[in-house]
C-alpha positions in Angstrom: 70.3 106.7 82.3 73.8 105.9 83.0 76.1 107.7 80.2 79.1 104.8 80.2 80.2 105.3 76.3 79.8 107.8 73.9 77.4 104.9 71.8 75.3 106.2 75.1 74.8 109.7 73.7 71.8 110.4 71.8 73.7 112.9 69.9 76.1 110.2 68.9 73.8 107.8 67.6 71.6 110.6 65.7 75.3 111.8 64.1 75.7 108.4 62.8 72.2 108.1 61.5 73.2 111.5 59.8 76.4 109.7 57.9 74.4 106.9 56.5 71.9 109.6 55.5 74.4 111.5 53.8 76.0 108.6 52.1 72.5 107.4 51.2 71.9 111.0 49.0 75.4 111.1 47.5 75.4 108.2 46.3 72.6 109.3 44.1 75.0 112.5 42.8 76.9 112.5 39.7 79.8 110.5 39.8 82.0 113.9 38.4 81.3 114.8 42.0 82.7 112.1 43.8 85.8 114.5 44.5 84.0 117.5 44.8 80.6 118.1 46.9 80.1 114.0 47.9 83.8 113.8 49.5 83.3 117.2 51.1 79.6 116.0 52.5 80.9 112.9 54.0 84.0 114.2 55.0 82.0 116.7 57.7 79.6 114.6 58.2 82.1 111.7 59.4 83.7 114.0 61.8 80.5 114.9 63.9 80.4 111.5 65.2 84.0 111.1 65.4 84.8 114.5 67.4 81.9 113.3 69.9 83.5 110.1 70.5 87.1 111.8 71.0 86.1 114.0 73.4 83.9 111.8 75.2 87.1 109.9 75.5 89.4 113.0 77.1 89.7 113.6 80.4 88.1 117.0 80.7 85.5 118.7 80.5 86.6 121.5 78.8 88.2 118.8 76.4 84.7 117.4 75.7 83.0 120.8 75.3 86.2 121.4 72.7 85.8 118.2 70.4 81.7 119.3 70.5 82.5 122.7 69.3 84.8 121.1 66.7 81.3 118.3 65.8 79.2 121.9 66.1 81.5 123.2 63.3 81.4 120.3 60.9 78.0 120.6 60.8 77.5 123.7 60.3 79.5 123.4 57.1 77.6 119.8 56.1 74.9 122.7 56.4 76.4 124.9 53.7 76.9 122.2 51.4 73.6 120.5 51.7 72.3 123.6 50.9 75.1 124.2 48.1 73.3 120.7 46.6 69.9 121.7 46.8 71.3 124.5 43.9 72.5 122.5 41.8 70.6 121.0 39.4 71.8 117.3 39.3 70.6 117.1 42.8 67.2 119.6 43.0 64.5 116.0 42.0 66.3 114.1 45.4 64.7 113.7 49.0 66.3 116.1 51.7 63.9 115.8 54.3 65.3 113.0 56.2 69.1 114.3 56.2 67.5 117.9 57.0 65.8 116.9 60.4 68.3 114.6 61.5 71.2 117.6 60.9 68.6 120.1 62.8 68.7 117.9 65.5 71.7 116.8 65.8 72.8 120.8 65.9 70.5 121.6 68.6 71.4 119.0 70.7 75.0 120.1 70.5 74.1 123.4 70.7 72.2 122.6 73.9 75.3 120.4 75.4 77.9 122.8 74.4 75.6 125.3 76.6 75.5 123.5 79.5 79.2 122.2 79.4 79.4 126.7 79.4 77.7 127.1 82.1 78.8 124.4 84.6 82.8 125.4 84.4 
């Protein structure tokens, strides 16, 4: 398969599916939190996607393999939060299980690519 865009990445298109999901579940949180935990999820979910696309679009390599480190570290903390959520109590009745998998493998695939981008330079 011919990789002309970064809508070609799989990664890509699984982050996006990721922001929907997240804006799918905060939307069922409190509004109270709509400048707390919700802005804070979308907010790192948002730039998964975007720092894939941006480095997709630089002229390196090493650039790339930068902007996924950055996408790796956004979701690492969309980890924390989600997790944060499932604590509190106006969010422990509502359905992770979709938003779960998709972050899992979105992080293993950039895990995977930030690995091989390693060990080609």
């Amino acid at each position: 398969m011919n990789i002309n865009s970064y809508k070609d990445l799989i990664v890509w298109q699984k982050s996006v599916q990721l922001v929907v999901e997240v804006y799918v579940l905060t939307d069922c949180f409190p509004k109270f939190e709509i400048y707390g935990l919700t802005s804070q999820m979308r907010r790192a979910a948002i730039s998964i996607p975007s720092n894939i696309a941006e480095g997709r679009r630089r002229s390196s390599r090493k650039e790339f393999r930068h902007f996924l480190t950055n996408s790796f570290g956004s979701g690492a903390e969309l980890e924390t939060q989600v997790e944060i959520a499932k604590l509190l109590s106006f969010s422990k009745n509502l359905d992770y299980g979709k938003l779960d998998s998709l972050l899992e493998e979105v992080m293993k695939m950039l895990n995977k690519m930030i690995s091989n981008l390693n060990s080609t330079n």
